[in-house]
C-alpha positions as CSV (number, residue, x, y, z in Angstrom):
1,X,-22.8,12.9,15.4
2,X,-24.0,10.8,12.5
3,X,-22.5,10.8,9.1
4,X,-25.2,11.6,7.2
5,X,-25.9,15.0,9.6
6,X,-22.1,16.0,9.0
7,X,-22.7,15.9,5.1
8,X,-25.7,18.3,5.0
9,X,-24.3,20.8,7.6
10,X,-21.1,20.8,4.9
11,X,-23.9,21.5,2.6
12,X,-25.4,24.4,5.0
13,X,-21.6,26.2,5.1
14,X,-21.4,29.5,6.8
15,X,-18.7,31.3,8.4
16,X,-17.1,32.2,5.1
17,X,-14.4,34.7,5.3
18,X,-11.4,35.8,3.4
19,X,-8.5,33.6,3.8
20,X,-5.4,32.3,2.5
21,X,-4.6,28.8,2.3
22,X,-1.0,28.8,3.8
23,X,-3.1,29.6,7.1
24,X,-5.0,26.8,6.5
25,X,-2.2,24.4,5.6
26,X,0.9,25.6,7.7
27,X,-0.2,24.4,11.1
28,X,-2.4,21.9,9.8
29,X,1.0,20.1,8.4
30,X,2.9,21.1,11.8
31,X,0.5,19.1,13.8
32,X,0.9,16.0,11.2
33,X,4.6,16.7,11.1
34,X,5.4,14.5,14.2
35,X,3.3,11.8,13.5
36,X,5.2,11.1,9.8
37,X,8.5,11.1,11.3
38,X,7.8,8.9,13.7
39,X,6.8,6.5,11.1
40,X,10.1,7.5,8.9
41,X,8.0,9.1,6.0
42,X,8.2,13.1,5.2
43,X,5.8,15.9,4.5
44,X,7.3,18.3,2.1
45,X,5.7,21.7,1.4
46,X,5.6,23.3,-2.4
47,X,4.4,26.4,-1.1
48,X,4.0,28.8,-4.4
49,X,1.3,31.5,-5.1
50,X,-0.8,32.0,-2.4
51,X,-4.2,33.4,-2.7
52,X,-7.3,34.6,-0.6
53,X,-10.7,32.7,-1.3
54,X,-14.0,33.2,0.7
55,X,-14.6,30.1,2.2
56,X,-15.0,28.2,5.9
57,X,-12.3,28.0,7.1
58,X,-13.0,25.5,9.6
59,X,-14.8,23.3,6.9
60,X,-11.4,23.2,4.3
61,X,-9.1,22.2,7.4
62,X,-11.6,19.4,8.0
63,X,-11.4,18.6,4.4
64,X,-7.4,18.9,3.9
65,X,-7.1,16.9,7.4
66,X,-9.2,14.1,5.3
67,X,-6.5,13.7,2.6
68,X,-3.5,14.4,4.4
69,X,-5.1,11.2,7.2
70,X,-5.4,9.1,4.4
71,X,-1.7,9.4,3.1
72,X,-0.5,8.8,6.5
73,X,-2.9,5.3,6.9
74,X,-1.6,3.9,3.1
75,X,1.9,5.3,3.1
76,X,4.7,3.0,4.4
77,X,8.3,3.8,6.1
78,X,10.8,6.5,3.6
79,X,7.4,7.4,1.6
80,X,6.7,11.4,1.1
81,X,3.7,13.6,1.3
82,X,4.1,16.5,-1.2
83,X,1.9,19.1,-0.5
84,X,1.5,22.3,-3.1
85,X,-0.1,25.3,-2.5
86,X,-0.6,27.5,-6.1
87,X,-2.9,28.7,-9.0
88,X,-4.0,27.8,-12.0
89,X,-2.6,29.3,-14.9
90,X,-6.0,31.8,-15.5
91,X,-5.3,32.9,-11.9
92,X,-8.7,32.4,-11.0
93,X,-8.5,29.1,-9.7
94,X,-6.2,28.3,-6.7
95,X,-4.6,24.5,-6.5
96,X,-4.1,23.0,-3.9
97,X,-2.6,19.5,-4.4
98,X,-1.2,16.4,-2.2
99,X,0.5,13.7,-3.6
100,X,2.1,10.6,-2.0
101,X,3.6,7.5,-2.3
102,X,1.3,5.0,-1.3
103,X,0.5,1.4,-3.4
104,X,-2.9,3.9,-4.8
105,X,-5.9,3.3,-4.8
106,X,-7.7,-0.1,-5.6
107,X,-9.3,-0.3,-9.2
108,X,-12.1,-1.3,-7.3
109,X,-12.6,1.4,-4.6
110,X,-12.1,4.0,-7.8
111,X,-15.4,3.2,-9.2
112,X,-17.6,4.0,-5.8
113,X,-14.8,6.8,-4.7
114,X,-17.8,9.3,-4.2
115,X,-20.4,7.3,-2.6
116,X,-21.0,7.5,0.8
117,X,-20.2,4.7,3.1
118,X,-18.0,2.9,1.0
119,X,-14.5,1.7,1.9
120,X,-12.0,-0.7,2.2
121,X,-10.5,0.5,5.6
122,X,-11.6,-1.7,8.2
123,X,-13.0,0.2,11.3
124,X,-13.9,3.3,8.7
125,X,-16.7,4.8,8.0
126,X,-16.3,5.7,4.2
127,X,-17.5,9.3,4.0
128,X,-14.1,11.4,4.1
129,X,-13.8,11.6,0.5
130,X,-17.3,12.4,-0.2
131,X,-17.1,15.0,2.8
132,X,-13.6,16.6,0.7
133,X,-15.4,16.8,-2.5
134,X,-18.6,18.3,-0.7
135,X,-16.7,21.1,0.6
136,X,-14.6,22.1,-2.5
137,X,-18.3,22.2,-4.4
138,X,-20.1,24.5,-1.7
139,X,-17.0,26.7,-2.1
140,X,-17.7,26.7,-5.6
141,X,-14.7,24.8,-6.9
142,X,-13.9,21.0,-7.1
143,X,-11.8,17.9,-5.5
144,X,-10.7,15.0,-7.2
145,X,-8.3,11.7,-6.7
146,X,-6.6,9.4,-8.6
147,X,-3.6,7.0,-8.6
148,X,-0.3,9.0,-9.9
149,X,1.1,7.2,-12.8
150,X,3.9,6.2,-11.2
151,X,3.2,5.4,-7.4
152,X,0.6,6.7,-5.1
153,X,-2.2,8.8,-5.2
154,X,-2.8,12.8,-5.9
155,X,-5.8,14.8,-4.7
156,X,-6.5,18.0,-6.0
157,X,-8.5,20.5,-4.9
158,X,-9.5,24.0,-6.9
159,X,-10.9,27.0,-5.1
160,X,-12.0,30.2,-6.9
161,X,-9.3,33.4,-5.7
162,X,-10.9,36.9,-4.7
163,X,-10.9,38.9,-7.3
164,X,-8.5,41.6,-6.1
165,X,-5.4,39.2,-5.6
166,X,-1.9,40.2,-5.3
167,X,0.9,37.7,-5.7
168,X,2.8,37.1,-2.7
169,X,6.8,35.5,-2.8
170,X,7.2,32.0,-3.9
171,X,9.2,29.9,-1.4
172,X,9.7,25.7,-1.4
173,X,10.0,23.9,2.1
174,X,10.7,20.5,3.0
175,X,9.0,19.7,6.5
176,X,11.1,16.7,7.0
């Protein structure tokens, strides 16, 4: 598998089907769930308004398992992974955003984010984010990352909903 190949199949998606993101994200964050507490830190689960978009499923849990990898690797013992699930005020977007509490991101590694094969990570091969943002734009919606004003980073991603959404029940979880 080279890098380059896994960025143009992203760009080649198929497969798309109706889903919601819970089942996307639920046992995505089970599976990480041991792995944090073994290293003291928490995932906790904002789990609002959920909606159906038409996208890979396969593709977005490659994408979510990106971010949520990277929070792991730069978080430290007692730090949190908040994960929300929700839409946009217009409706027609669906958010879907993970924040942690990490030391951020480098001033340096913010300008080159988005280019392939960069990093800082030792041993990495510097294509996760560009992968992330890849996906979000084939699905026709975006990705983006930044340092959190006060510690840590927050990734964002925005999906377009079907048009014939209902509103399920708004629940908040903490995984930890």
């Amino acid at each position: 598998f080279q890098a380059e190949d896994g960025i143009r199949d992203v760009e080649r998606s198929r497969g798309l089907g109706d889903v919601y993101k819970r089942q996307i994200l639920e046992p995505l964050l089970a599976q990480w769930d041991k792995s944090f507490r073994l290293k003291r830190m928490k995932i906790i689960k904002r789990i609002g308004i959920d909606s159906r978009c038409k996208v890979n499923a396969e593709k977005l849990r490659f994408a979510f398992h990106q971010i949520i990898k990277n929070s792991y690797e730069e978080m430290i013992a007692g730090g949190t992974l908040t994960v929300t699930l929700g839409l946009f005020k217009d409706r027609k977007a669906a958010l879907i955003k993970f924040e942690d509490t990490s030391r951020g991101l480098a001033q340096s590694a913010i300008e080159n984010l988005y280019k392939p094969f960069n990093t800082t990570k030792t041993g990495h091969v510097g294509i996760g984010l560009v992968i992330a943002k890849t996906i979000a734009r084939v699905h026709g919606g975006d990705f983006t990352i930044a340092n959190r004003k006060q510690r840590g980073t927050v990734a964002e991603f925005s999906l377009p909903v079907a048009e014939d959404e209902g509103e399920p029940k708004v629940e908040a979880k903490d995984a930890g």
